[in-house]
MDTraj code that builds the backbone (N, CA, C; nanometers):
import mdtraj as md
import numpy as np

residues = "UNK UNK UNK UNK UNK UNK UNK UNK UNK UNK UNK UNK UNK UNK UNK UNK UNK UNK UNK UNK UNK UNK UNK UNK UNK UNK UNK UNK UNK UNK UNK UNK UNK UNK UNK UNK UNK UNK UNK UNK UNK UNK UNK UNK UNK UNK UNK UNK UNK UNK UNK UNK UNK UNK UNK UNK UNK UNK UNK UNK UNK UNK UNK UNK UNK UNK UNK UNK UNK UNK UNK UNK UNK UNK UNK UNK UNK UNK UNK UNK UNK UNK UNK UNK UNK UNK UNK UNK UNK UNK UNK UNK UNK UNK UNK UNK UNK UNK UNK UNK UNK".split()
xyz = np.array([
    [-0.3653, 0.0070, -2.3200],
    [-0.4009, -0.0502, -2.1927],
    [-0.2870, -0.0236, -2.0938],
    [-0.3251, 0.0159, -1.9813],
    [-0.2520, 0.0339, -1.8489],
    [-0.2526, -0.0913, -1.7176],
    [-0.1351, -0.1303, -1.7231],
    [-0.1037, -0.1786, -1.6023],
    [-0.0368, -0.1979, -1.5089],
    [-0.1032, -0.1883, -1.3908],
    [-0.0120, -0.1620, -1.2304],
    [-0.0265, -0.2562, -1.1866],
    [0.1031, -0.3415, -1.1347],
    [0.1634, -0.4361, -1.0281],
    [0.2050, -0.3307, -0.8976],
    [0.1067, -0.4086, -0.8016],
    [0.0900, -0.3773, -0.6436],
    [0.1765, -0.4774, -0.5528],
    [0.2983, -0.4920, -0.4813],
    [0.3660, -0.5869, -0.4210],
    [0.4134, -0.5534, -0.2576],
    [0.3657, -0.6191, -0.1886],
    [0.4347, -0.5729, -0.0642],
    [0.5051, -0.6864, -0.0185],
    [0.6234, -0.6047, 0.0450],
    [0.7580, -0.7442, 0.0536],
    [0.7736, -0.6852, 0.2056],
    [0.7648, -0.8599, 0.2539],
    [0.8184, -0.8403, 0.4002],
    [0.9919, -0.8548, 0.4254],
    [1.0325, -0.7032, 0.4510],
    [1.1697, -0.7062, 0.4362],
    [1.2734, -0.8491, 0.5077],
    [1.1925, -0.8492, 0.6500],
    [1.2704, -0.9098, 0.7283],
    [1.2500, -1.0429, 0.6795],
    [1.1925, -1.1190, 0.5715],
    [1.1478, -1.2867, 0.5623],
    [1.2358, -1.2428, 0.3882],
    [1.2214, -1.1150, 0.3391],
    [1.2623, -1.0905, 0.2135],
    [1.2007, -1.1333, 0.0866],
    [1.0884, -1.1763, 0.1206],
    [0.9950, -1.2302, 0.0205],
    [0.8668, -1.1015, 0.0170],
    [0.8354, -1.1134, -0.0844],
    [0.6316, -1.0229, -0.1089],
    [0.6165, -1.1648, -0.0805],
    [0.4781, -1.1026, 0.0023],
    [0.3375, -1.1521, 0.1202],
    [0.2481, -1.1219, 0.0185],
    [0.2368, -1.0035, -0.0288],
    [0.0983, -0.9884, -0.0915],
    [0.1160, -0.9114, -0.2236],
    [0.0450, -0.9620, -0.3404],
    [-0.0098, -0.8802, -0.4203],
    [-0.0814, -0.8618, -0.5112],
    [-0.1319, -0.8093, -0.6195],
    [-0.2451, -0.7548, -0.7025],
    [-0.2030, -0.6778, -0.8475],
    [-0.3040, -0.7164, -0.9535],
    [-0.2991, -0.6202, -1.0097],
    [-0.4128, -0.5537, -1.0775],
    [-0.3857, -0.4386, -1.1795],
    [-0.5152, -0.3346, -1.2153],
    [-0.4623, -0.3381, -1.3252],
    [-0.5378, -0.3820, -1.4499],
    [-0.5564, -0.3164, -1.5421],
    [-0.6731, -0.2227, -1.6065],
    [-0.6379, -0.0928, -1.6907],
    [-0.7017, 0.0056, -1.7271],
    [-0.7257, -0.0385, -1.8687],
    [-0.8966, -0.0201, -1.8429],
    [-0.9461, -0.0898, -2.0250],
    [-1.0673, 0.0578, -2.0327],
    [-1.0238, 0.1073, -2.1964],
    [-1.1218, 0.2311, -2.2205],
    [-1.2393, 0.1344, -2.2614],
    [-1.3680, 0.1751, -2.2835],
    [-1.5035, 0.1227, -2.3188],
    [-1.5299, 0.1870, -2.4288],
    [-1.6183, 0.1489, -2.5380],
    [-1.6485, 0.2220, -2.6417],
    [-1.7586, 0.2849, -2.5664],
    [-1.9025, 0.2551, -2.4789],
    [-1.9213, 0.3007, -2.4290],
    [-1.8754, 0.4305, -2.3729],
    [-2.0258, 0.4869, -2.2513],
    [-1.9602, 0.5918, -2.1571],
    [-1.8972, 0.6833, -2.2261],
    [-1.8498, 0.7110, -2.3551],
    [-1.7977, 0.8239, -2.4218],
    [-1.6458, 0.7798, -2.4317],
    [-1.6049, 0.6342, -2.4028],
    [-1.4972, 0.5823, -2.3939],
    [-1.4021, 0.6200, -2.2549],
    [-1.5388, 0.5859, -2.1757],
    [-1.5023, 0.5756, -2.0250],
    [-1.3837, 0.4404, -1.9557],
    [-1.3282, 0.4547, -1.8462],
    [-1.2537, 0.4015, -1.8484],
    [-1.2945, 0.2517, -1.7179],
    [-1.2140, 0.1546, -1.6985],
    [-1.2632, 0.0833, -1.6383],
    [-1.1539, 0.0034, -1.5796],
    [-1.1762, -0.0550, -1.4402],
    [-0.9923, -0.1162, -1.3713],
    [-1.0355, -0.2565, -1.3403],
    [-0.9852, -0.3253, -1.3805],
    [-1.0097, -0.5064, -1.3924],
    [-0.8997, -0.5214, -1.2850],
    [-0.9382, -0.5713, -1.1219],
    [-0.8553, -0.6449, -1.0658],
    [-0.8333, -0.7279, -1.0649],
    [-0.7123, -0.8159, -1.0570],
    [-0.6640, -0.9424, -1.0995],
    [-0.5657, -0.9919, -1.0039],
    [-0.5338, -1.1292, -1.0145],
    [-0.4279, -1.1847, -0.8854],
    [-0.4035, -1.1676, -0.7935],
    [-0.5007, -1.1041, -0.6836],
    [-0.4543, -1.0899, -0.5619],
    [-0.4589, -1.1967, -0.5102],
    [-0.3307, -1.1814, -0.4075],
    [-0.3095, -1.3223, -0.3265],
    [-0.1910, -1.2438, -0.2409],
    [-0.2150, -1.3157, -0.1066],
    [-0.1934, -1.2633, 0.0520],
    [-0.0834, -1.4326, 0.0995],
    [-0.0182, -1.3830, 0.1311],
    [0.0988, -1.5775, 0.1340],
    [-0.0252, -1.5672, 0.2999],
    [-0.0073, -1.7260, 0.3097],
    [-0.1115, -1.7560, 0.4201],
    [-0.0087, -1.7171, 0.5700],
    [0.1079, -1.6952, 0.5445],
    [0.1903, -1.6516, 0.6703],
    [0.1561, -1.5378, 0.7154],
    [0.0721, -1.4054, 0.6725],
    [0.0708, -1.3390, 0.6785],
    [-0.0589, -1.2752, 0.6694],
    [-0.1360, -1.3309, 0.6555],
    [-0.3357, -1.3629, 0.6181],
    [-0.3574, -1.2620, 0.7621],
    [-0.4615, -1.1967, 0.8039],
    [-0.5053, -1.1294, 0.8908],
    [-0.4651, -1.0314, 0.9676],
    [-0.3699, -0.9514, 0.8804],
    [-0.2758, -0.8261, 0.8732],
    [-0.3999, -0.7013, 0.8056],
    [-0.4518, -0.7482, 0.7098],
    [-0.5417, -0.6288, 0.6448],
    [-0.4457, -0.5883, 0.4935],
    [-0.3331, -0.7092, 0.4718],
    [-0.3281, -0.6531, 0.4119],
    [-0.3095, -0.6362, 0.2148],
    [-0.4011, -0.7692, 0.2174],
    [-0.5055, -0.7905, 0.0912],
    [-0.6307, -0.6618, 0.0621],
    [-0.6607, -0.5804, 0.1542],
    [-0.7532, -0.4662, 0.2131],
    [-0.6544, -0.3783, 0.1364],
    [-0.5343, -0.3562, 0.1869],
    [-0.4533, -0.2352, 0.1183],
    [-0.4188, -0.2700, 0.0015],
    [-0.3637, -0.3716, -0.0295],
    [-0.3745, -0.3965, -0.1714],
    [-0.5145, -0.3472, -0.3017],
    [-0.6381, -0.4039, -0.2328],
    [-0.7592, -0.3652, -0.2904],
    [-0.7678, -0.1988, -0.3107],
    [-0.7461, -0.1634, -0.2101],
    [-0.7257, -0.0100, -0.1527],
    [-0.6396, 0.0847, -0.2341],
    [-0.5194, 0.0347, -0.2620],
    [-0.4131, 0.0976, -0.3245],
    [-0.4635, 0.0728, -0.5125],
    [-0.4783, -0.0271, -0.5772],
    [-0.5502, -0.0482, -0.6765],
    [-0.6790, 0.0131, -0.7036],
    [-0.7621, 0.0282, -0.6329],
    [-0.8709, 0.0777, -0.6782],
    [-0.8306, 0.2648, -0.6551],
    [-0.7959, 0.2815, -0.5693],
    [-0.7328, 0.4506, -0.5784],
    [-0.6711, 0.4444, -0.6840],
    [-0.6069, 0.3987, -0.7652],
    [-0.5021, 0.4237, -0.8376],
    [-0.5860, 0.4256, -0.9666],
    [-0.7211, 0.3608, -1.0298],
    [-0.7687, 0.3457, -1.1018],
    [-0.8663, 0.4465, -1.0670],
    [-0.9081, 0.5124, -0.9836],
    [-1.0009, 0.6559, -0.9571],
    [-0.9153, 0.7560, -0.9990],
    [-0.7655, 0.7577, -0.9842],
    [-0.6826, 0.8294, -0.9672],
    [-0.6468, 0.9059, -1.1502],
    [-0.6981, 0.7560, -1.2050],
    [-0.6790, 0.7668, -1.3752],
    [-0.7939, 0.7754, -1.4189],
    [-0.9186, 0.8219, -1.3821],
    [-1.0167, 0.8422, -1.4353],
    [-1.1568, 0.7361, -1.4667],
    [-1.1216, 0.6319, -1.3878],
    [-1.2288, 0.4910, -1.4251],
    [-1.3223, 0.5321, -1.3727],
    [-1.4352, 0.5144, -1.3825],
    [-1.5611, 0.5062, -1.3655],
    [-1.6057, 0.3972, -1.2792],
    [-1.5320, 0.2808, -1.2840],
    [-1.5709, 0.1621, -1.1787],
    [-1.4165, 0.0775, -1.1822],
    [-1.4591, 0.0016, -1.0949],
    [-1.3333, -0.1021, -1.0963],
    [-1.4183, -0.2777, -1.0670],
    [-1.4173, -0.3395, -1.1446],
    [-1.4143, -0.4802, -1.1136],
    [-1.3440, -0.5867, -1.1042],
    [-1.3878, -0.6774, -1.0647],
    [-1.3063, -0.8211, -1.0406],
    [-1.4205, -0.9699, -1.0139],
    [-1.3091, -1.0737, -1.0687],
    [-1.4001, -1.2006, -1.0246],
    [-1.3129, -1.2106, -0.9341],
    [-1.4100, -1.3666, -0.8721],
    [-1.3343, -1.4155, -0.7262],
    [-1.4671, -1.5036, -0.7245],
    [-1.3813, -1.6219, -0.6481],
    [-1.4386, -1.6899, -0.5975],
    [-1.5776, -1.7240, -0.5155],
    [-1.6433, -1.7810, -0.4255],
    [-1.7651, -1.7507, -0.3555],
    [-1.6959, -1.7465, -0.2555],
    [-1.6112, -1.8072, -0.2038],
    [-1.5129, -1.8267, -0.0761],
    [-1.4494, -1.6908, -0.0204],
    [-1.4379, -1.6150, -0.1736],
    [-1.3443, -1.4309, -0.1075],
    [-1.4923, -1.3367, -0.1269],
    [-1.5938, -1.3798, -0.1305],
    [-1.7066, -1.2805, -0.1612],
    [-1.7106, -1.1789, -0.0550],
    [-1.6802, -1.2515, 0.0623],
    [-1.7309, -1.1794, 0.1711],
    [-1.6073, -1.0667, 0.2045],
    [-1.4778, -1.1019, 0.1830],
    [-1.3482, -1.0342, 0.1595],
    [-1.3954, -0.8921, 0.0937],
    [-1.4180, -0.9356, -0.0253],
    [-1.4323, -0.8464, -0.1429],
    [-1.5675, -0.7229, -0.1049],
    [-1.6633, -0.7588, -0.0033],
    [-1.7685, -0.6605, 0.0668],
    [-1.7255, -0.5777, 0.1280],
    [-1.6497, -0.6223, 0.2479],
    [-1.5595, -0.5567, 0.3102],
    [-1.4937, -0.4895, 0.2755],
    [-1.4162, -0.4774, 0.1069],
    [-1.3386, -0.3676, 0.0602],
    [-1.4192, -0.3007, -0.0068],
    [-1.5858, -0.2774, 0.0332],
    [-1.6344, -0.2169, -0.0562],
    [-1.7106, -0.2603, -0.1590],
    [-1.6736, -0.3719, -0.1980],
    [-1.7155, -0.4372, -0.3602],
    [-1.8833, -0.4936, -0.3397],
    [-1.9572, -0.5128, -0.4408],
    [-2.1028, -0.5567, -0.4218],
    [-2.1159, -0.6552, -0.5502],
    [-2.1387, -0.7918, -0.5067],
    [-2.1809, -0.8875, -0.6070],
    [-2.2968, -0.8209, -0.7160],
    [-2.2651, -0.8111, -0.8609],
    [-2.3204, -0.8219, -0.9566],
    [-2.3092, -0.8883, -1.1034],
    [-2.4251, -0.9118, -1.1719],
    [-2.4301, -1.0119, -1.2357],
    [-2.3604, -1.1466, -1.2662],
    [-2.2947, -1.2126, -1.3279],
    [-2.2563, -1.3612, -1.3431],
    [-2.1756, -1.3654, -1.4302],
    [-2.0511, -1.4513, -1.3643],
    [-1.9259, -1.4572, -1.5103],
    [-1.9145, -1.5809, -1.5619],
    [-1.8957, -1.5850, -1.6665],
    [-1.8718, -1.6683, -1.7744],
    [-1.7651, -1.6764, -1.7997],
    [-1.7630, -1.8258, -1.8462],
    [-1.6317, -1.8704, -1.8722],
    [-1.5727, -1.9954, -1.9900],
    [-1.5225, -1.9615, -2.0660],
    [-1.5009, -2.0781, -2.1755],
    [-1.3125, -2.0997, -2.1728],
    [-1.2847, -2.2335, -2.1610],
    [-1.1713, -2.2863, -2.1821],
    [-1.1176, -2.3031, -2.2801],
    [-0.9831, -2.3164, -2.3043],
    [-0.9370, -2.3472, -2.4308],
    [-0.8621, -2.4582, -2.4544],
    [-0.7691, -2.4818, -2.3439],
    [-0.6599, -2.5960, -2.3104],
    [-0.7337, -2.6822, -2.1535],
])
top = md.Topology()
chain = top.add_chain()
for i, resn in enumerate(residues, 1):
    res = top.add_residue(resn, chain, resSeq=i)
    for name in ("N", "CA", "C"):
        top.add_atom(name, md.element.get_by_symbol(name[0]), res)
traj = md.Trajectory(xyz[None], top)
């Protein structure tokens, strides 16, 4: 399994504002096609309406075309659905979820 941490740091505050990550999972499927699970993105709210949760999405999902995936998914909330259109993404089927702790 492959994974890329995406971080953008606002030099002048010296902190990352935003970031994401991709992991690369092969499928037994597809001929053992490949597939990019986005995960943790988060944008600090100082900095929200820059676009640049968009480049984050952007830079991750290139990067997982870049290695051969076939698709890239992610959950999220109902609240980032409309976020997640905008970069492209299209609601399908329903996630499940079981706890442990």
């Amino acid at each position: 399994m492959t994974i890329l941490i995406c971080v953008i740091e606002d030099k002048d505050l010296g902190k990352i504002v935003a970031t994401g990550s991709v992991f690369i999972e092969k499928k037994f499927i597809r001929n053992c096609g490949k597939v990019g699970h986005v995960e943790d993105v988060v944008v600090d709210s100082s900095v929200r309406g820059k676009k640049l949760g968009k480049k984050v999405i952007e830079f991750l999902s290139d990067y997982a075309r870049g290695v051969g995936c076939y698709k890239v998914i992610l959950d999220c909330s109902v609240d980032n659905v409309p976020f997640y259109e905008r970069c492209g993404f299209k609601q399908k089927e329903v996630q499940m979820v079981k706890y442990f702790i």
